[in-house]
LOTIKOL-513248 format. One line per 8 residues: number of its first residue (from 1); their letters; for each residue x, y negated, z of N, C-alpha, C. Coordinates in Angstrom, 2 decimals. Layout:
NUM) A) X/Y/Z/X/Y/Z/X/Y/Z | ...
END
This chain:
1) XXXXXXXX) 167.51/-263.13/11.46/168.87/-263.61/11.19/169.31/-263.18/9.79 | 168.68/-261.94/9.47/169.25/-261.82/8.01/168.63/-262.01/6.59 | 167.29/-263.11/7.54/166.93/-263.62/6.37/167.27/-264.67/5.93 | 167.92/-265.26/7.19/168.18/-266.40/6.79/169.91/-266.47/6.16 | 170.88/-265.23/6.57/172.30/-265.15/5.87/171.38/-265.30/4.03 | 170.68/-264.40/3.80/170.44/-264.19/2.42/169.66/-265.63/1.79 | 169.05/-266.41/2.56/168.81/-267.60/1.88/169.87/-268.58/1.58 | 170.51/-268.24/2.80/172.11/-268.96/2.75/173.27/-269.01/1.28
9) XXXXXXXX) 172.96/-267.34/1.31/173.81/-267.38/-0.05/172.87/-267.23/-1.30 | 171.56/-267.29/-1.20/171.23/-268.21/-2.43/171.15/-269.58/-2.93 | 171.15/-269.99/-1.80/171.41/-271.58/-1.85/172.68/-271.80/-2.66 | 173.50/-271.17/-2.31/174.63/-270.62/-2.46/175.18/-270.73/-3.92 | 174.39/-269.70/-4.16/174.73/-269.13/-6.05/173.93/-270.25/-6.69 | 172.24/-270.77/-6.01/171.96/-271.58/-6.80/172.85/-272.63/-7.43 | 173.36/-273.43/-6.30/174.28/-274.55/-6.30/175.20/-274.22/-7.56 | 175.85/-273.32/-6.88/177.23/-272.69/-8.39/176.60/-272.84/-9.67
17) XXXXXXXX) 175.63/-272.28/-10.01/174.51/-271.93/-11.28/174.37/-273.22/-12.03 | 174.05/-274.02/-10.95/173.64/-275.77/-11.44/174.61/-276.37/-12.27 | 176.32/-276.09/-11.20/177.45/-277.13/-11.15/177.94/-276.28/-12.98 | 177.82/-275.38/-13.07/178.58/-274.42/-14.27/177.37/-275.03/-15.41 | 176.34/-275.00/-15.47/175.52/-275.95/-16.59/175.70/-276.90/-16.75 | 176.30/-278.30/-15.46/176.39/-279.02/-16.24/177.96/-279.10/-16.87 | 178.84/-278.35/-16.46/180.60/-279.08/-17.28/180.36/-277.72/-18.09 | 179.61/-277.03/-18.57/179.75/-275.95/-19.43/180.47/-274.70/-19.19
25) XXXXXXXX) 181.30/-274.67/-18.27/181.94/-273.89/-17.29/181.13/-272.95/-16.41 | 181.63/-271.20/-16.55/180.41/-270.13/-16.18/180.99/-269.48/-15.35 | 182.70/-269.90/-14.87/183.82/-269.37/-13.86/184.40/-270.16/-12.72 | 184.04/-271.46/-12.76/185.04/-272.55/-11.65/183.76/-273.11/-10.73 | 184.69/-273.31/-9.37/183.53/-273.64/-8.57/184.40/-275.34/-8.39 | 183.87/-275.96/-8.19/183.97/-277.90/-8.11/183.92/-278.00/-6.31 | 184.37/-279.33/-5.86/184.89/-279.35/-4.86/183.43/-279.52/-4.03 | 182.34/-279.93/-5.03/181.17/-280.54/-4.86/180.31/-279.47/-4.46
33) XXXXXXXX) 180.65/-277.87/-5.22/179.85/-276.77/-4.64/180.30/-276.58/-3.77 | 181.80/-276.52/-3.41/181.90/-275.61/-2.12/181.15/-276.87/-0.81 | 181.53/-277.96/-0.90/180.64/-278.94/-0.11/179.16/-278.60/0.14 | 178.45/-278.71/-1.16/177.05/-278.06/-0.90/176.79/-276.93/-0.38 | 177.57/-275.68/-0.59/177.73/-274.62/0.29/177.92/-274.46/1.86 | 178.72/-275.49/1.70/179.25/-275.36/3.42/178.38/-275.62/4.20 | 176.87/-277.22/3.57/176.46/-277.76/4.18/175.24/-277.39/4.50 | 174.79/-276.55/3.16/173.86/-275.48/3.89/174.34/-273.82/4.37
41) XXXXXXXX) 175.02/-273.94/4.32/175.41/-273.13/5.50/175.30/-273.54/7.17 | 176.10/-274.99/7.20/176.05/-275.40/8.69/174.74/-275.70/9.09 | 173.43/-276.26/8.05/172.48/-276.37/8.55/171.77/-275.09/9.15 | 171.90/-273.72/8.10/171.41/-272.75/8.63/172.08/-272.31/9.90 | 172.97/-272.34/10.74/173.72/-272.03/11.33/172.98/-273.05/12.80 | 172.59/-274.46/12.39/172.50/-275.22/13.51/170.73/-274.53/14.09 | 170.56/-274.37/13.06/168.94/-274.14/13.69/169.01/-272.66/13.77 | 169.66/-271.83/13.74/169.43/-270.60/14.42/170.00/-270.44/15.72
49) XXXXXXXX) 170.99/-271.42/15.97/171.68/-271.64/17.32/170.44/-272.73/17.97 | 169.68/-273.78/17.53/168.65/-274.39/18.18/167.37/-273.02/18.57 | 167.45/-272.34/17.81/165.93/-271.39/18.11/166.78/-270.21/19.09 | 167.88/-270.48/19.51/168.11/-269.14/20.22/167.85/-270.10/21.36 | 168.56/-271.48/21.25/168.07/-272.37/22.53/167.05/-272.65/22.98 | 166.35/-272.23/21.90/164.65/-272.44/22.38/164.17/-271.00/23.33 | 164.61/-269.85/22.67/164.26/-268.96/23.13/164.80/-268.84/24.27 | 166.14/-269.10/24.98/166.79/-269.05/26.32/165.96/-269.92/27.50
57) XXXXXXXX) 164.91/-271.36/26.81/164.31/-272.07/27.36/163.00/-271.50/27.56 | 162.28/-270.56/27.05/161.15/-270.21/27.68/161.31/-269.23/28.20 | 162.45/-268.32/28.48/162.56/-267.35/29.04/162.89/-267.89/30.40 | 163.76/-269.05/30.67/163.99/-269.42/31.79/162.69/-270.28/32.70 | 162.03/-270.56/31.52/160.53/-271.36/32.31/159.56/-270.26/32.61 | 159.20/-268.83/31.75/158.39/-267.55/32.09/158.95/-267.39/33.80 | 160.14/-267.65/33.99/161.14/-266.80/35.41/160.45/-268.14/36.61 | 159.95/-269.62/35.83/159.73/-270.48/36.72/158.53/-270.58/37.65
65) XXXXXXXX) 158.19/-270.90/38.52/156.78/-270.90/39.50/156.73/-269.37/40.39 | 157.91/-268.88/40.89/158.18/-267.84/41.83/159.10/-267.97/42.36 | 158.91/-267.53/43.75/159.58/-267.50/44.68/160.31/-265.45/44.96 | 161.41/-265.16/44.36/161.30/-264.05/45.17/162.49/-263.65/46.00 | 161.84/-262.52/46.86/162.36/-262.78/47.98/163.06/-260.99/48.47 | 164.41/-261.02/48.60/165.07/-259.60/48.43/164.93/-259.96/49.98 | 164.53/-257.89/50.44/164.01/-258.06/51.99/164.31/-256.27/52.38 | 164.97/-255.59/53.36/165.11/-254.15/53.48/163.71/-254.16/54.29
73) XXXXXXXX) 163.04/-252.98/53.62/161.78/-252.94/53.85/161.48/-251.98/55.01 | 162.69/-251.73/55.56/162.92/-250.65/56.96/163.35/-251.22/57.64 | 162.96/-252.68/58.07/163.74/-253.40/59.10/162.34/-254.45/59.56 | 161.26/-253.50/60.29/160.20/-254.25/61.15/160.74/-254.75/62.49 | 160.52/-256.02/62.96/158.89/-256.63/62.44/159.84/-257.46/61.38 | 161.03/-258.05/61.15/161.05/-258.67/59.84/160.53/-258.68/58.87 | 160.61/-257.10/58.32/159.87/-256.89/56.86/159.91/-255.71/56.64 | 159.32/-255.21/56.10/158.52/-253.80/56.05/157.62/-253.32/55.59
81) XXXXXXXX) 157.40/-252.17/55.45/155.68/-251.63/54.67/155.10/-251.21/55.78 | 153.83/-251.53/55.26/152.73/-251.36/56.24/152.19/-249.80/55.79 | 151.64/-249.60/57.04/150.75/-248.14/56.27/149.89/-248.26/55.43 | 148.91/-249.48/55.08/148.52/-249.56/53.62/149.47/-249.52/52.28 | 150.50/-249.72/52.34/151.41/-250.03/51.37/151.70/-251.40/50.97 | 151.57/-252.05/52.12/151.73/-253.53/51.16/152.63/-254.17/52.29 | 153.56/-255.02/52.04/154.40/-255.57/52.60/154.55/-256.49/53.71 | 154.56/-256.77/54.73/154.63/-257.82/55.64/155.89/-257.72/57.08
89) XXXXXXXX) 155.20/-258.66/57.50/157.15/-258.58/58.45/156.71/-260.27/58.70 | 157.47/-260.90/60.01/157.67/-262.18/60.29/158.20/-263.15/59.44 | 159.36/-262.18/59.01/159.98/-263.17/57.67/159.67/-263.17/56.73 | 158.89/-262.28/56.05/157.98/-262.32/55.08/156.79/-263.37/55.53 | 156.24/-263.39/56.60/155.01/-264.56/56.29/156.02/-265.69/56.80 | 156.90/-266.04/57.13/157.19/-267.56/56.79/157.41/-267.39/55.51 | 158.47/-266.60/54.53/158.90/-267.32/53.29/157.28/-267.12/52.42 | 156.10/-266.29/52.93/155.19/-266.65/52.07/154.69/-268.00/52.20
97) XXXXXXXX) 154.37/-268.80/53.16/153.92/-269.92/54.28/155.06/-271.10/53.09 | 156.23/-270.79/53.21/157.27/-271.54/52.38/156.90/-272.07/50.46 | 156.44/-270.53/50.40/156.47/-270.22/48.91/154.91/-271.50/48.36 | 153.87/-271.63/49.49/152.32/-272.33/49.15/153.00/-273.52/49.22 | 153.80/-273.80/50.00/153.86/-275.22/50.16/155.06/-275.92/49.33 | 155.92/-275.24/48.78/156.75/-275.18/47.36/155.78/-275.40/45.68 | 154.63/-274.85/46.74/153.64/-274.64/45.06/154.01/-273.13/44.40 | 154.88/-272.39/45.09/155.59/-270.99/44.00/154.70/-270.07/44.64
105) XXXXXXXX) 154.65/-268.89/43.37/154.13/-267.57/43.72/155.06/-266.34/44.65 | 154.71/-265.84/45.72/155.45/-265.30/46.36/155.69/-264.35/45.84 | 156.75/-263.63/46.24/156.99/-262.06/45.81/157.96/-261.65/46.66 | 157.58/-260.50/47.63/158.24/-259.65/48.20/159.55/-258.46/47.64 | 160.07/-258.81/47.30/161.14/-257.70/46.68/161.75/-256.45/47.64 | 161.60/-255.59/47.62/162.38/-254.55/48.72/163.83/-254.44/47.89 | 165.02/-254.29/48.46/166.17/-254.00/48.06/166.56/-253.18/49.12 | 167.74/-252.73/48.49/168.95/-251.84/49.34/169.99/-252.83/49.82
113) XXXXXXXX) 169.75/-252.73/51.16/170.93/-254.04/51.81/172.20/-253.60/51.71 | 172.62/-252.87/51.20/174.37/-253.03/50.59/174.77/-253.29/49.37 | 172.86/-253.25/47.98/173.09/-253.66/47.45/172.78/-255.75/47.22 | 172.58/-256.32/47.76/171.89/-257.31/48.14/172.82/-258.59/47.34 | 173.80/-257.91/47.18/174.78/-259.46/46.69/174.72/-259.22/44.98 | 174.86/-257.81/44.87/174.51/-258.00/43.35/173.10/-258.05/42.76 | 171.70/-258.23/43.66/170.84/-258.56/43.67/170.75/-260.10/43.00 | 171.33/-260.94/44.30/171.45/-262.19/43.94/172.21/-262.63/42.68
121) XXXXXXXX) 173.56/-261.90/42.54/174.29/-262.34/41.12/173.69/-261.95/39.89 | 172.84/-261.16/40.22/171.92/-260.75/38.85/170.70/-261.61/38.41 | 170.16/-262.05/39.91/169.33/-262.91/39.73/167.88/-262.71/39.43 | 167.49/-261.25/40.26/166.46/-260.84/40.32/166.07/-260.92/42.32 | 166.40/-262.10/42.89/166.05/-261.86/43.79/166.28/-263.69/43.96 | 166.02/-264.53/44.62/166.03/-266.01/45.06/166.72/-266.21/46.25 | 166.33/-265.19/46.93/167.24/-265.27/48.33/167.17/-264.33/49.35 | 167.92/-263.89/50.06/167.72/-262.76/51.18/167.03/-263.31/52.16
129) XXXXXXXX) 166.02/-262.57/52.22/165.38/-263.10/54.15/164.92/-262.12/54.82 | 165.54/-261.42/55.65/164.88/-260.26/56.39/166.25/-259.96/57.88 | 165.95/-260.51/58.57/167.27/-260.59/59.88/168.18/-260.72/58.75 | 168.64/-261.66/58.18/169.79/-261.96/57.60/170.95/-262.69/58.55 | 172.15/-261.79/59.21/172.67/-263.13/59.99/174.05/-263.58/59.56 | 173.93/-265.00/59.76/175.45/-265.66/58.92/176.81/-265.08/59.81 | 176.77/-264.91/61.31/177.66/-264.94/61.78/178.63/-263.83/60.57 | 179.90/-263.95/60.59/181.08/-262.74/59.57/180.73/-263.44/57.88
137) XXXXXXXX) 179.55/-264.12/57.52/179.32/-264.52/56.08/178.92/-265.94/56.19 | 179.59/-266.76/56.70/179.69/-267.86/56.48/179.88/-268.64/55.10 | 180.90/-268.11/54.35/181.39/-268.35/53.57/180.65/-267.82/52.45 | 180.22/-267.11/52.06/179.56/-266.23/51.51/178.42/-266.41/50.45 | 177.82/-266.99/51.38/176.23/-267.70/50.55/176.27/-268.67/51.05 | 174.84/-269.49/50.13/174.70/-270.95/50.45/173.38/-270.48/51.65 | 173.23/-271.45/53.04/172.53/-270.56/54.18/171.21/-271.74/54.33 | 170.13/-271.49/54.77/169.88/-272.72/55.37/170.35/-272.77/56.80
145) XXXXXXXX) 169.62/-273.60/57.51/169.95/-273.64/58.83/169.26/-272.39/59.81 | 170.22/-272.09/60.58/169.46/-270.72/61.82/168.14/-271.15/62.38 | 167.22/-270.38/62.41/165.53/-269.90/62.15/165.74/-269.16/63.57 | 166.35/-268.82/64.16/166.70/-267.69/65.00/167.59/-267.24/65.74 | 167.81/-266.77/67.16/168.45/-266.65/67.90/169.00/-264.93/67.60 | 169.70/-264.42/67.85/170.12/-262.34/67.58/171.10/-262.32/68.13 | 171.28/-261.13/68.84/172.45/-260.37/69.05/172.52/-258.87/68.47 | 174.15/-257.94/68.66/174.04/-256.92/68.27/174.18/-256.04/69.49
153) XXXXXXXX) 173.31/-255.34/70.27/173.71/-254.72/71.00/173.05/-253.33/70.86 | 173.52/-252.17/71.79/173.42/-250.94/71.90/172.16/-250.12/72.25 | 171.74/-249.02/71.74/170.21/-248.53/72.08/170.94/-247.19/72.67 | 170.03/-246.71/73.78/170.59/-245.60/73.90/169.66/-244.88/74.26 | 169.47/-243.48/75.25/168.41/-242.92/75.66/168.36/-242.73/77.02 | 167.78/-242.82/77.80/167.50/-243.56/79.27/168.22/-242.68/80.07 | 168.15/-241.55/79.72/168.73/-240.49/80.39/170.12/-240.17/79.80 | 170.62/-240.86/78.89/172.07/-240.31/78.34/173.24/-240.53/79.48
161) XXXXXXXX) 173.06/-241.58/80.35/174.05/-241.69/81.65/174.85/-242.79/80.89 | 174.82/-243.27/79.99/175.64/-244.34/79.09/174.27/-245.41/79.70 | 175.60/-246.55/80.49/175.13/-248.23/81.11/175.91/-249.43/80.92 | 176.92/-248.78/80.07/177.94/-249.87/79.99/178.59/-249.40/78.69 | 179.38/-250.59/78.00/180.38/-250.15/77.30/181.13/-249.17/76.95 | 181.95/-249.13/78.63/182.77/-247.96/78.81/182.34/-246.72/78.72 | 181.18/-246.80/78.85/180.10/-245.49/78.55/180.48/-244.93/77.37 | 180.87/-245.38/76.48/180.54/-245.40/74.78/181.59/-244.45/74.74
169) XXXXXXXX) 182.80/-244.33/75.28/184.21/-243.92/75.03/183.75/-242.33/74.83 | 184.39/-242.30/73.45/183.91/-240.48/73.02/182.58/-240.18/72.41 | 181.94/-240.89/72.21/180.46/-241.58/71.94/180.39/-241.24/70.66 | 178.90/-240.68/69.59/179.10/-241.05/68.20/178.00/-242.09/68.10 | 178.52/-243.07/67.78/177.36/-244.42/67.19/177.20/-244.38/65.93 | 175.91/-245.15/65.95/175.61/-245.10/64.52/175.01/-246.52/64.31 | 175.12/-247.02/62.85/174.98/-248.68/62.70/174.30/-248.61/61.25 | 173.56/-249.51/60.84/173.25/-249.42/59.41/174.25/-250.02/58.93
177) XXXXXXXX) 174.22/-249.32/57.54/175.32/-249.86/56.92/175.72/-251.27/56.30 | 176.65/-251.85/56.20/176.29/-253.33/55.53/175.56/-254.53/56.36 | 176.06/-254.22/57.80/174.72/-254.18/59.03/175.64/-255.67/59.74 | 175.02/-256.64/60.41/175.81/-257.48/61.15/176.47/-256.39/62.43 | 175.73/-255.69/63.27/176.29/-254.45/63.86/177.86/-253.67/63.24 | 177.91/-253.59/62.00/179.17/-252.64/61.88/180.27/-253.28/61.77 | 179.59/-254.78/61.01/180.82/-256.16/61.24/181.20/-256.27/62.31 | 180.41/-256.26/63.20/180.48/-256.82/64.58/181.65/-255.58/65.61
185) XXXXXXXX) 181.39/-254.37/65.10/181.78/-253.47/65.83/183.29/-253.19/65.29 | 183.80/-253.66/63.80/184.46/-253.64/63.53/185.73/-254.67/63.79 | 185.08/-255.83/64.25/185.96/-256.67/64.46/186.22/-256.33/66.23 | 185.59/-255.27/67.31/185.97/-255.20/68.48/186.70/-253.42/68.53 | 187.78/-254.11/67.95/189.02/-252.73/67.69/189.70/-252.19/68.71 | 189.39/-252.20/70.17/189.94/-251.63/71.13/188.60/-250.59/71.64 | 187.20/-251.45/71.51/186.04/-250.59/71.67/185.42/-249.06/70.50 | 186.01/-249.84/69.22/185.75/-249.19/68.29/186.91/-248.06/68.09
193) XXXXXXXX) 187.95/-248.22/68.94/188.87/-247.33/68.64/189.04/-246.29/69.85 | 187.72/-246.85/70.92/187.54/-245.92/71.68/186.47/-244.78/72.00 | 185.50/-244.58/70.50/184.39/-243.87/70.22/184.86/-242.80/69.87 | 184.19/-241.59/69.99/184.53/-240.62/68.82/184.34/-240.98/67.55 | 182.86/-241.38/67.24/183.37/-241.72/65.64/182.18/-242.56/65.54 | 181.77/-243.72/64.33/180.95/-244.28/64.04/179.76/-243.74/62.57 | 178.86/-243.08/62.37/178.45/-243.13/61.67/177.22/-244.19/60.95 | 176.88/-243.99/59.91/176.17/-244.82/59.07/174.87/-244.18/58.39
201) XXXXXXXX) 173.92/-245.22/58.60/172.46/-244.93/58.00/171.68/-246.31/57.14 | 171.09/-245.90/56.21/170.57/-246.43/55.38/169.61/-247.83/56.02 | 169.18/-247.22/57.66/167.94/-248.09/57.68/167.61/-248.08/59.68 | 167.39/-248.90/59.99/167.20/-248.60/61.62/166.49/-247.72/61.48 | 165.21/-247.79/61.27/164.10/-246.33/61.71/165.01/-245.14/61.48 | 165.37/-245.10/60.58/166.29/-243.33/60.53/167.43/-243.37/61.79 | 168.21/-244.68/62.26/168.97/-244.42/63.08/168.48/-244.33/64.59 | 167.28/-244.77/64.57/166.36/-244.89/66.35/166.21/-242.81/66.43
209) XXXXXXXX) 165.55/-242.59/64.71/165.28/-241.19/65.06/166.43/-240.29/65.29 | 167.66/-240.93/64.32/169.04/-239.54/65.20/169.24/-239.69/66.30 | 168.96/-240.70/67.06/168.95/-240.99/68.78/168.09/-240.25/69.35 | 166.64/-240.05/68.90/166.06/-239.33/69.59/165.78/-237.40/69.58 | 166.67/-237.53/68.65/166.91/-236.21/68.28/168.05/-236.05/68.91 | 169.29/-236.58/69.21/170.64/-236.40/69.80/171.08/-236.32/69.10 | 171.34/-236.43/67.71/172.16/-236.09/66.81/173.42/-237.74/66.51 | 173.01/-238.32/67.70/173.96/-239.46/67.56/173.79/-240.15/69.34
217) XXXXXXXX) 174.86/-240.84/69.83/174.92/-240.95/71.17/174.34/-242.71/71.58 | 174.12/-243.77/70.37/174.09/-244.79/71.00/173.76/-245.39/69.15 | 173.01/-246.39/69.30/173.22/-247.33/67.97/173.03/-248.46/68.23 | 174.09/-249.48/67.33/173.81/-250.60/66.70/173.60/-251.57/66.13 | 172.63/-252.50/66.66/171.56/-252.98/65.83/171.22/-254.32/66.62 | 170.22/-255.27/65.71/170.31/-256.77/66.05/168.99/-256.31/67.80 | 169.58/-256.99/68.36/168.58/-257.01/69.36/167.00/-257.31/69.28 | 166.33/-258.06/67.91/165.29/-258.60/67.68/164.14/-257.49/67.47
225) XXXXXXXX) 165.36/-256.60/66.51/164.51/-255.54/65.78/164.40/-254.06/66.69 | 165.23/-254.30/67.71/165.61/-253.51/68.92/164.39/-253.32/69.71 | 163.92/-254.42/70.28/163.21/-254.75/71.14/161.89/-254.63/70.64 | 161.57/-254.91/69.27/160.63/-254.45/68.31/159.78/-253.29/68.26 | 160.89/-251.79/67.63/161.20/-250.69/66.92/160.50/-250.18/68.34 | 161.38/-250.17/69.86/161.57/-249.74/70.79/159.76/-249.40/71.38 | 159.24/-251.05/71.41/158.07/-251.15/71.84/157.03/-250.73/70.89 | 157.26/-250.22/69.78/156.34/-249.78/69.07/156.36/-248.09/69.06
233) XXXXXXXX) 157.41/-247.74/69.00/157.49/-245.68/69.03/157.28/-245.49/70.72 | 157.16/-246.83/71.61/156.79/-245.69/72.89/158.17/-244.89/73.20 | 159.61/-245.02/72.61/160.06/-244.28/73.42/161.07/-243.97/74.74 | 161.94/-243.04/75.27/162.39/-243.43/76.49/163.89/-243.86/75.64 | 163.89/-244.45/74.59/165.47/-245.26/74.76/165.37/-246.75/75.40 | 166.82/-247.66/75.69/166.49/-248.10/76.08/167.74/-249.15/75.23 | 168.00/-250.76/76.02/169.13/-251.53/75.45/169.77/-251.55/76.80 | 171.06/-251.81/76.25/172.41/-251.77/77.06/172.72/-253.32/77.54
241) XXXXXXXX) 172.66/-253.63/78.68/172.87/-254.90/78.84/174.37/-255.68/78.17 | 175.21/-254.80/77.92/176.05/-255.25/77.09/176.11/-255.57/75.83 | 176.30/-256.43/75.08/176.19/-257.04/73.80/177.03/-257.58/73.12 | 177.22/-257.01/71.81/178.52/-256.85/70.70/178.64/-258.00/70.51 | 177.27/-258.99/70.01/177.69/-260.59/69.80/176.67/-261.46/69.93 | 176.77/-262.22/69.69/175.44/-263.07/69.71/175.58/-263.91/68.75 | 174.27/-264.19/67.77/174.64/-264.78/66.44/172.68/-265.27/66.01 | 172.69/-265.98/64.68/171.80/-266.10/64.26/171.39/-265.52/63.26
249) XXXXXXXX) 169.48/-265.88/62.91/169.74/-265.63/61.47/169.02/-266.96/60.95 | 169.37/-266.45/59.24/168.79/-267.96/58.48/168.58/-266.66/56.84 | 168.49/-267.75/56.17/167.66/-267.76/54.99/169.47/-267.57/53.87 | 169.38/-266.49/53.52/170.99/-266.61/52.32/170.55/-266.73/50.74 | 171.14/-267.47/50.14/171.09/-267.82/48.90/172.15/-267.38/47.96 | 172.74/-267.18/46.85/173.23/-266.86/46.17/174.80/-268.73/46.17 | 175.84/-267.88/46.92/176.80/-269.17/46.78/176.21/-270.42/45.76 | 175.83/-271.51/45.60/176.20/-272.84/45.50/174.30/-272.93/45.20
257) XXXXXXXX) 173.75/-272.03/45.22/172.21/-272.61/45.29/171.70/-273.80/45.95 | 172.01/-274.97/46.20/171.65/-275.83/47.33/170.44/-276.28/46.85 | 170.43/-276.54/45.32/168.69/-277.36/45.15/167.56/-276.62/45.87 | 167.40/-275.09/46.06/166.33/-274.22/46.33/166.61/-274.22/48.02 | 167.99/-273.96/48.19/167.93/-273.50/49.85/167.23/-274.92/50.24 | 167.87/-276.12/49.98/167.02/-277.38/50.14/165.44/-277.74/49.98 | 165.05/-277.19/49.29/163.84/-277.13/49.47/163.06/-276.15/50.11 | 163.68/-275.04/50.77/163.25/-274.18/51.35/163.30/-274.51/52.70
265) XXXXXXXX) 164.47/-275.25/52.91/165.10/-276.18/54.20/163.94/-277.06/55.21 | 163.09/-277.69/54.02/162.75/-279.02/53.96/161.44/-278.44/54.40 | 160.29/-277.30/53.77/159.40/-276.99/54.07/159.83/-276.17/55.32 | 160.80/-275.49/55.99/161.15/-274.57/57.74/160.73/-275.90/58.28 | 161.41/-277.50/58.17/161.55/-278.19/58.90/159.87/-278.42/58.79 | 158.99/-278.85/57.88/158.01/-279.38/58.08/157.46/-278.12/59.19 | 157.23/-276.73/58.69/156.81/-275.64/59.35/156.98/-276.05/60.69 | 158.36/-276.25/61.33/157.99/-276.29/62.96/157.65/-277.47/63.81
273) XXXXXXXX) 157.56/-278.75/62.63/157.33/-279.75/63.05/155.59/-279.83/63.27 | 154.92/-278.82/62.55/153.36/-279.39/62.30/152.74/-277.91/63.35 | 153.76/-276.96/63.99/153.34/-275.84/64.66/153.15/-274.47/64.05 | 152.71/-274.64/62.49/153.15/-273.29/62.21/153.70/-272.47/61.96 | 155.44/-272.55/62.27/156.45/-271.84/62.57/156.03/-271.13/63.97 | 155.97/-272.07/64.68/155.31/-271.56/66.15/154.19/-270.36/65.85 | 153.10/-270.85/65.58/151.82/-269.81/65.40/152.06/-268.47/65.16 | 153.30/-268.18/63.52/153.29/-267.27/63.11/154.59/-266.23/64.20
281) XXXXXXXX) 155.28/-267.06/64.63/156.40/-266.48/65.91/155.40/-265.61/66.76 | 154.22/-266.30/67.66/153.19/-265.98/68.40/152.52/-264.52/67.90 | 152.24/-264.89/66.75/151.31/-263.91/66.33/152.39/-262.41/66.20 | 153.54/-262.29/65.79/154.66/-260.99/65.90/155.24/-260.76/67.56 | 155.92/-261.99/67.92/156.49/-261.44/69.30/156.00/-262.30/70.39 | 154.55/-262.51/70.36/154.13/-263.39/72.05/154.31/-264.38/72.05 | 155.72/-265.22/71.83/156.34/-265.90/72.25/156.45/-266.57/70.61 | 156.74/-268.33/70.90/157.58/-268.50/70.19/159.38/-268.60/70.23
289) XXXXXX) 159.80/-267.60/69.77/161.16/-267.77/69.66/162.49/-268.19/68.73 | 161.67/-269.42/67.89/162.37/-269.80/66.79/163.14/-270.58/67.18 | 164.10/-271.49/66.46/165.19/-272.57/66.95/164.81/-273.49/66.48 | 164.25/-273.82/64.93/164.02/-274.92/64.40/163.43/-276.25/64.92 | 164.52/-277.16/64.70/163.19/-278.33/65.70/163.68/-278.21/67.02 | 164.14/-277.69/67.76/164.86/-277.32/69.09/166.18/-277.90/69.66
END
């Protein structure tokens, strides 16, 4: 940039230099220099504003041919680390399954789910997918359509003597934070105002373990990942036949994204139309339990 101010104002002086040789005059500038001045000036001016446009254009095409994908990496079987270290979860192999048939390179992103919205406004993430559920954020993001059936209900420990709701009264629960659970618990203000107190954790696995330690009386959490968590540690907690809500999940995008959620849309639909939405359901929970196509 400042080579080109300094060519600018030699152009500059040249011009002046010229106009003063020919009327003999070594002090007055003519209406004709400051014209020639101006005009290379505006030229230098247009093409350093074209090369910044150039440069904004390959930076935005380097960012093109990926898919990535913000996911709390403590929320199995959705998504999660494996004990090798490498990432997988149900919703991770559909949006990879998504990403081949888009033509894009996948990428797993782990985030902090409370930080997740300034993820998206920053624009280091394409879209949330990991039990994402719309119910309370409707409005919020652009969604595709529900992938999935969830509720939020209660874990407890088999022996705590808590079977009901009313159980809870005096209770300390605990919910992840930023959680469809704390929405959920928050909007039932006669239940919530009948606990001792609600606390907050970063991640289900840490909240299954203050349960089994006692250091908390009940948590919750989407039923999917419930039923999950539960059957994998072997242990004696259990779920409460009572249930905070019942809701879905889907795919969240950053408000007015529709070209991408649309095409992300378009390959779920082919997915359960050709069976392998199904397959990959099978292969995590037995069953297929998706909605799509249904």
């Amino acid at each position: 940039m400042k080579k080109k101010v300094v060519a600018a104002a030699v152009m500059m002086a040249a011009v002046m230099a010229a106009a003063g040789c020919g009327n003999g005059s070594t002090g007055s500038t003519t209406a004709a220099d400051t014209t020639a001045a101006d005009t290379a000036a505006d030229t230098e001016a247009a093409e350093e504003e074209s090369s910044e446009e150039t440069d904004g254009q390959e930076a935005e095409a380097a960012a093109d041919g990926t898919f990535v994908v913000g996911f709390d990496a403590d929320l199995p079987p959705m998504g999660f680390k494996a004990e090798d270290g490498s990432y997988t979860g149900f919703d991770l192999d559909l949006a990879k399954e998504v990403a081949n048939r888009l033509g894009l390179e996948f990428v797993a992103q782990p985030i902090l789910w409370d930080a997740k919205d300034m993820e998206l406004d920053n624009g280091t993430i394409d879209c949330v997918w990991n039990g994402f559920t719309i119910t309370g954020r409707e409005d919020q993001y652009t969604w595709t359509d529900p992938y999935m059936d969830n509720a939020q209900v209660f874990v407890v420990m088999a022996d705590s003597g808590i079977s009901s709701l009313e159980d809870l009264a005096g209770k300390v629960v605990e919910v992840q934070v930023d959680s469809a659970a704390e929405t959920a618990l928050n909007e039932m203000t006669d239940l919530k105002a009948s606990l001792g107190s609600v606390e907050t954790t970063p991640n289900y696995n840490q909240a299954i373990m203050d349960l089994e330690m006692g250091a908390v009386d009940a948590v919750g959490m989407d039923s999917v990942v419930a039923n999950y968590l539960l059957t994998q540690r072997g242990t004696d907690a259990v779920i409460l036949d009572d249930a905070l809500s019942s809701e879905e999940y889907a795919v969240g995008f950053k408000l007015g994204n529709t070209e991408l959620r649309d095409q992300v849309q378009a390959a779920l639909e082919e997915m359960a139309a050709d069976g392998t939405m199904a397959e990959i359901s099978e292969e995590w929970f037995g069953s297929d339990i998706t909605t799509i196509g249904k």
